[in-house]
Structures are given as structure tokens and as C-alpha cells.
C-alpha positions in Angstrom: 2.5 3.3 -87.1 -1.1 3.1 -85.5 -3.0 6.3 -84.8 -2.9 5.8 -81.3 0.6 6.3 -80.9 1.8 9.3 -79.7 4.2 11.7 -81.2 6.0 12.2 -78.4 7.7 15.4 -77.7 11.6 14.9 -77.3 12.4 16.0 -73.3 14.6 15.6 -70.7 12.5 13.8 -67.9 15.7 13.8 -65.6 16.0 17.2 -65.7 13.2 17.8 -63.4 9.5 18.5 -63.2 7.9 21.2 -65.8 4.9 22.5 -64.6 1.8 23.1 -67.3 1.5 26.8 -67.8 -1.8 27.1 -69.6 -4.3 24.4 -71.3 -7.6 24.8 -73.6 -10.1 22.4 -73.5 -13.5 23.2 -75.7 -15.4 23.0 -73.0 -13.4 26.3 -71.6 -11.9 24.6 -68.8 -8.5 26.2 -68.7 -8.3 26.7 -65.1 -4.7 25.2 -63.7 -5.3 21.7 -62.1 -3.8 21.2 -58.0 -0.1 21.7 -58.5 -0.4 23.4 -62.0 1.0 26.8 -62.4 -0.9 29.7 -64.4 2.0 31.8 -65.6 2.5 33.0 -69.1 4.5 30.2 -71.1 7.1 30.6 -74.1 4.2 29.8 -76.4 1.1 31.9 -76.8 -2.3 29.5 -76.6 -3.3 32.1 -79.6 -0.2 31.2 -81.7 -0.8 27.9 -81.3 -4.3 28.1 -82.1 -3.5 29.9 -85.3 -1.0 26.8 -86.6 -3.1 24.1 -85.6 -5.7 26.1 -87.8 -3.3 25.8 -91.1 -3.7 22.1 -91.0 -7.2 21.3 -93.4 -8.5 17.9 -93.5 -8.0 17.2 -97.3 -11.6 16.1 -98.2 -13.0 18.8 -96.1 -12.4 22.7 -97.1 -12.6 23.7 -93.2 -9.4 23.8 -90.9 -9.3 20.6 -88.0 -9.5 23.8 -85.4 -13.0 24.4 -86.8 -14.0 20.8 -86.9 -13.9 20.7 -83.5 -10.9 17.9 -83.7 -9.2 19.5 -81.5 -9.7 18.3 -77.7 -7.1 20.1 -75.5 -3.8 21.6 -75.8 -1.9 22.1 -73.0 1.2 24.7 -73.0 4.2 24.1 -70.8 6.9 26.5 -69.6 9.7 24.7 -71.0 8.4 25.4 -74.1 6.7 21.4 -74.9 3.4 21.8 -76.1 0.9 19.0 -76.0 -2.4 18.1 -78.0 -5.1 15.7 -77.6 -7.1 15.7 -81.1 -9.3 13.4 -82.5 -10.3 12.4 -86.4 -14.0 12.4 -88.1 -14.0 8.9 -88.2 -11.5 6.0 -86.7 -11.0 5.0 -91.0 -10.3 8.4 -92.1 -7.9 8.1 -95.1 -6.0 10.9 -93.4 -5.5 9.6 -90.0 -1.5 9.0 -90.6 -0.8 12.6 -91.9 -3.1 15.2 -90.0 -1.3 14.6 -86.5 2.2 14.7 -88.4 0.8 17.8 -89.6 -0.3 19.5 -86.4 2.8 18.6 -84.4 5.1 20.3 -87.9 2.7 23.0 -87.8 2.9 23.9 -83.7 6.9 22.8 -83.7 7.4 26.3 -86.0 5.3 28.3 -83.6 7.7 31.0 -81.6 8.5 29.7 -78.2 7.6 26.1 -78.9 10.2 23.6 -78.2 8.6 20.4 -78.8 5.0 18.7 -79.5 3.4 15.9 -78.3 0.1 14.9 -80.5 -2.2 12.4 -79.6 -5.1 10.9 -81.0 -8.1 10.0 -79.3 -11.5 8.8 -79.6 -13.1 9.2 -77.2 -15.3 11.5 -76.7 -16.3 10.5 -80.5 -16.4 13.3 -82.8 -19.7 14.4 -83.9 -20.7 17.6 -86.2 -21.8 19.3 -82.9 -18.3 20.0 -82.4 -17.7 22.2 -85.7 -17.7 26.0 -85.3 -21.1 28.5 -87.3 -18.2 29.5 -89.6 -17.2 25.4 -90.3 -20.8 24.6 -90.7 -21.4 27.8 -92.6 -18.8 26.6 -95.3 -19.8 23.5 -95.1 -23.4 24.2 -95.4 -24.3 22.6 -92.8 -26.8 24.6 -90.7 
């Protein structure tokens, strides 16, 4: 399987039109798109946030939410959840497992139905993505 592929989350598409209840991007753009609802989903963004931040990077001692590998998540009110992350570099010796990991880790979250996790690369990862406490373990300051 290549890292692009997507883990697709398993949904009807015939049953109609979900609309996207809430999305995170680092950046802070959450605001609803044109057409995009804003009510409260199944899924908390904060529960989701919390599970993605079990999953560590093995050769790293920081969670992937910290590293800043996580580009957007977006929450839908039939409970799907999707997630555009990235990896530290396109070789990483973990690029099969970690998205395996993050769509395990959401699936259990309360509300969740499904996940959808897909790499990308661009925008590249670069260490100004990591949160003060990831660069504080990591000595990095």
C-alpha cells in the first residue's frame, strides 16, 4: 500500500449528502465553508484531538499532534471523521503504521463512526510546526 492512499472511511454515499459539522486546521481556520453547517457533531473536535495525541512517532518521544503532523480534521454529523496529516519526512520508516494508527485511535473515540486518514505532503513538514511543549521535550528551542 503507498502512503498516499487513503484509508477511506466505510459510508453510504447513496444515502445522501452529510454535511461537515466542524474542521480544525492549524492555521485556526475552522469557520464552516459556503454550504457547510456549524452544528455540534456526534464527535467532539477535543476527543478527537486527545486520540490522535496517543499515537507517538516511534523514534520521536513527542505525540504526531505535537509535531505539528496533523493538518486538518474535519468532523461530520453522521459521525465520519476525516484527517489530512502529514509525516517528518516522505522515507520515514513509519509511514505504513502511523496513519493505521490515527484512524484505530479516532475509530474508538465516542460518537465516531468511521475515519478517513490521508497523507499529504504538501505543505512539507518543517520543525516550525511542533508545539513549545514538543520542542521543549525535544530540546529543541
Amino acid at each position: 500500500m503507498l502512503v498516499e492512499t487513503v484509508l477511506h472511511a466505510e459510508h453510504d454515499q447513496a444515502a445522501g449528502a452529510t454535511a461537515k459539522v466542524e474542521g480544525w486546521t492549524p492555521d485556526g481556520d475552522a469557520a464552516p465553508q459556503e454550504g457547510e453547517s456549524k452544528v455540534t457533531g456526534p464527535a467532539s473536535e477535543d476527543a478527537v484531538i486527545e486520540a490522535i495525541a496517543t499515537v507517538h512517532d516511534p523514534e520521536i518521544p513527542v505525540n504526531i499532534y505535537e509535531l505539528g503532523l496533523i493538518y486538518a480534521i474535519d468532523l461530520y454529523d453522521d459521525g465520519r471523521v476525516r484527517i489530512e496529516m502529514t509525516l517528518t519526512a516522505p522515507n520515514c520508516p513509519s509511514a505504513q503504521e502511523l496513519p493505521i494508527q490515527v484512524k484505530d485511535a479516532v475509530e474508538k473515540v465516542p460518537g465516531v463512526k468511521s475515519a478517513e486518514v490521508e497523507v499529504v505532503w504538501d505543505p512539507p513538514w518543517d520543525m516550525s510546526r511542533m508545539s513549545d511543549e514538543a520542542r521543549l521535550a525535544l530540546n529543541m528551542f
